[in-house]
Backbone as CSV, one residue per row, in Angstrom:
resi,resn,N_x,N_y,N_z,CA_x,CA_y,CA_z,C_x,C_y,C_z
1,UNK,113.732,269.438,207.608,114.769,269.254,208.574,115.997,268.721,207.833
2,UNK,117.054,269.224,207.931,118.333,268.972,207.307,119.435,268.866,208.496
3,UNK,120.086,267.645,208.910,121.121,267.134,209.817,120.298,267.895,211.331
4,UNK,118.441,267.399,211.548,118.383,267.598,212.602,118.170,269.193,212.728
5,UNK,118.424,270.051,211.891,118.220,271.809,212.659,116.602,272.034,211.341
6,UNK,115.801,272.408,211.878,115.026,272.887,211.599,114.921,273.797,210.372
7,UNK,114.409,274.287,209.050,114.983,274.997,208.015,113.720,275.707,207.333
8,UNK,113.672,276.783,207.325,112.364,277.681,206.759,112.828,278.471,205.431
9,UNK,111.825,278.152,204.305,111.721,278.920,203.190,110.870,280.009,203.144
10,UNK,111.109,281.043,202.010,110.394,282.057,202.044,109.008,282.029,201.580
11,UNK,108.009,282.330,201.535,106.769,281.757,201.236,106.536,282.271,199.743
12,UNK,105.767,281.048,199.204,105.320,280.727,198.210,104.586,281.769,197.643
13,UNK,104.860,282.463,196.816,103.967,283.698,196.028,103.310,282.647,194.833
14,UNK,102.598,283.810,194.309,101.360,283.241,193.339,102.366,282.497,191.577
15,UNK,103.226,282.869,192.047,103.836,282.987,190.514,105.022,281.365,190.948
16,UNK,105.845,281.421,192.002,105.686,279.948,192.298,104.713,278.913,192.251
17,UNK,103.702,278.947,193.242,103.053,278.501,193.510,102.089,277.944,191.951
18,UNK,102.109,279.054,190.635,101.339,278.242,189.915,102.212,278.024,188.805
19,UNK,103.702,278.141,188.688,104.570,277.244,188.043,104.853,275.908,188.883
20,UNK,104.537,275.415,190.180,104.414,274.273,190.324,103.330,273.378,190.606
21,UNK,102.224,274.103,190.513,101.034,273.598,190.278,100.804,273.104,188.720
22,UNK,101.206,273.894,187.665,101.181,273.689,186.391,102.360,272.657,185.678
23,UNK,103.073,272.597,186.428,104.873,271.277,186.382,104.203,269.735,186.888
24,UNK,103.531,270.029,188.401,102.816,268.724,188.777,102.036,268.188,187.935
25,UNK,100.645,268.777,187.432,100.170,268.917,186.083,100.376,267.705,185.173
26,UNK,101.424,268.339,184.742,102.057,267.991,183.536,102.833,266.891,183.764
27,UNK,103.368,266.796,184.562,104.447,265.520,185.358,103.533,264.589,185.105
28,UNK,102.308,264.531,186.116,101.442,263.371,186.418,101.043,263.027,185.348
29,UNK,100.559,263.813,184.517,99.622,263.330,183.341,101.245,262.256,182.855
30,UNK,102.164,262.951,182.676,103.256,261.872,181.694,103.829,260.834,182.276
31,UNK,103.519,260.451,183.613,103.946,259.711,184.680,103.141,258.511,184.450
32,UNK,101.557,259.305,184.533,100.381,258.330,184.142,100.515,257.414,182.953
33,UNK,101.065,257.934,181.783,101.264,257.645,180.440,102.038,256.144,180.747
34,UNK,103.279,256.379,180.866,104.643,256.023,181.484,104.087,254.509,182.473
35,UNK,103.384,254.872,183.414,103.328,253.854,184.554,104.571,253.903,185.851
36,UNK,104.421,253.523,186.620,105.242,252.863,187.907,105.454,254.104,188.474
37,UNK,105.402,255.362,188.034,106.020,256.538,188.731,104.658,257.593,189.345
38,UNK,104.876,257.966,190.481,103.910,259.211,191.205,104.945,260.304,191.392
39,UNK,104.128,261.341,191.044,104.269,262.710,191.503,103.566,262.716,192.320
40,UNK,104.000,263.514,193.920,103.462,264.115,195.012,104.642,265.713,195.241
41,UNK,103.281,266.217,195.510,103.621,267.616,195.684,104.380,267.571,197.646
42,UNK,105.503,268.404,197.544,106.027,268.324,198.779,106.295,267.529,199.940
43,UNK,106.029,266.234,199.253,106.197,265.036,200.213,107.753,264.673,201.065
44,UNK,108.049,264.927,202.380,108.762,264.915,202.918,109.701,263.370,202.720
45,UNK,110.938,263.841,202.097,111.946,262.458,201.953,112.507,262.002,203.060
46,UNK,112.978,260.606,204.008,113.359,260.433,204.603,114.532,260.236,204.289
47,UNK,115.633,260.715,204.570,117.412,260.812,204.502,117.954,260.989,205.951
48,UNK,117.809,259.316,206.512,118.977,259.155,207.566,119.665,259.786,208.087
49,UNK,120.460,260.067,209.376,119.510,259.771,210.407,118.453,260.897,210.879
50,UNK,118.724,262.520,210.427,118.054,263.369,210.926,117.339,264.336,209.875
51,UNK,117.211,263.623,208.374,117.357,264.735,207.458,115.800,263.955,206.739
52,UNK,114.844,265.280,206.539,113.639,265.274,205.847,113.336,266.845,204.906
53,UNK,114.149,266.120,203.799,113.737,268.180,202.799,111.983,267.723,202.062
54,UNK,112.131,269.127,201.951,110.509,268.660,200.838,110.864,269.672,200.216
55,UNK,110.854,268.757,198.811,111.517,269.505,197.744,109.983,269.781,196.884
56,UNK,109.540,270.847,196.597,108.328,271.208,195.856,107.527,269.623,194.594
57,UNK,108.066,269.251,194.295,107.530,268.003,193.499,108.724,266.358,193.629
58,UNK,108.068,265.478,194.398,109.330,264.731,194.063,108.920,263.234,193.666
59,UNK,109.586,262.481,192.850,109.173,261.529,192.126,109.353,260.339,192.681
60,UNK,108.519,259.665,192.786,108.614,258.327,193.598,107.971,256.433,192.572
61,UNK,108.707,255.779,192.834,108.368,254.902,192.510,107.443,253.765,193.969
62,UNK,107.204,254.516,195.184,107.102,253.858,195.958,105.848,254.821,196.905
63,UNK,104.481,255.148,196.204,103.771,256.831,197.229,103.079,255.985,198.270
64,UNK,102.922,254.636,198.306,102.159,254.518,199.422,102.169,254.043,200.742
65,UNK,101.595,254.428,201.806,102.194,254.514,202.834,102.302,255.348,203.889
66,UNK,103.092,255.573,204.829,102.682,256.356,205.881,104.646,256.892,205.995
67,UNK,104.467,258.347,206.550,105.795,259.044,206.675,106.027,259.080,205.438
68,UNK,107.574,259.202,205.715,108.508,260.216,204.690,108.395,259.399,203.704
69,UNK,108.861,259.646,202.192,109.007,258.991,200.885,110.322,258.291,201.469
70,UNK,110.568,257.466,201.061,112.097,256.598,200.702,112.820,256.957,200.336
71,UNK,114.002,257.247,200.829,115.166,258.059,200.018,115.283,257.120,198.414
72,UNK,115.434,255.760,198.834,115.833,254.858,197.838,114.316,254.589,196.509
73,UNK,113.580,255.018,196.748,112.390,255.034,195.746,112.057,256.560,195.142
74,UNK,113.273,257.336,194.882,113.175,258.350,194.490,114.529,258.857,193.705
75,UNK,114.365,259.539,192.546,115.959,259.882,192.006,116.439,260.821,193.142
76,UNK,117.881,261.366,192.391,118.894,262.713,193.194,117.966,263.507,193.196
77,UNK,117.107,263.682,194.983,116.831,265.115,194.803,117.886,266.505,195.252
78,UNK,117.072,267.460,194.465,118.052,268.531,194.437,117.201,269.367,195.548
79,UNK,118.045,269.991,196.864,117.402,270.465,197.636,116.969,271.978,197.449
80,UNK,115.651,272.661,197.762,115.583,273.969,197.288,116.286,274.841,198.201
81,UNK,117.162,276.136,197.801,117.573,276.829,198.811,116.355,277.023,199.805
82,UNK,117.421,277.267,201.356,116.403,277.599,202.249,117.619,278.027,203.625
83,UNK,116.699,278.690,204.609,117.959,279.741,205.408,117.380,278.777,207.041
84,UNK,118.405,278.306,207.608,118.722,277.586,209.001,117.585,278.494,209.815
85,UNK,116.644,277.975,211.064,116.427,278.965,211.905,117.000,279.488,212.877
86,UNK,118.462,278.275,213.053,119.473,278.724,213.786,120.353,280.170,214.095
């Protein structure tokens, strides 16, 4: 959901789907290394007052819990294109 309107992507083919299966992967393992940081796959960000993207992998210093990730426990995410259902 972006400013409240509803927003649909095109679906995930095999060749997405296992370049970000294989990115998560790899993230976590160096995250693990690292400390303080989680990778979660598609976890919905909360961005005030009407806006929740789920950006395919997003990095959090803050995974536990209930609802959206924290806008503020996460870097600039970059939103993936996606077409209004409006």
């Amino acid at each position: 959901m972006i400013d409240g309107a509803i927003l649909y992507s095109d679906a995930e083919h095999r060749l997405h789907a296992r370049i970000k299966s294989r990115l998560f992967r790899l993230l976590s393992d160096r995250l693990d290394d690292i400390g303080g940081l989680e990778a979660i796959v598609e976890g919905a960000i909360g961005i005030p007052p009407l806006n929740a993207p789920e950006p395919d992998i997003v990095v959090t210093d803050d995974p536990e819990g209930t609802g959206p990730v924290r806008l503020g426990s996460v870097g600039d995410p970059a939103p993936a294109p996606s077409r209004s259902l409006d």
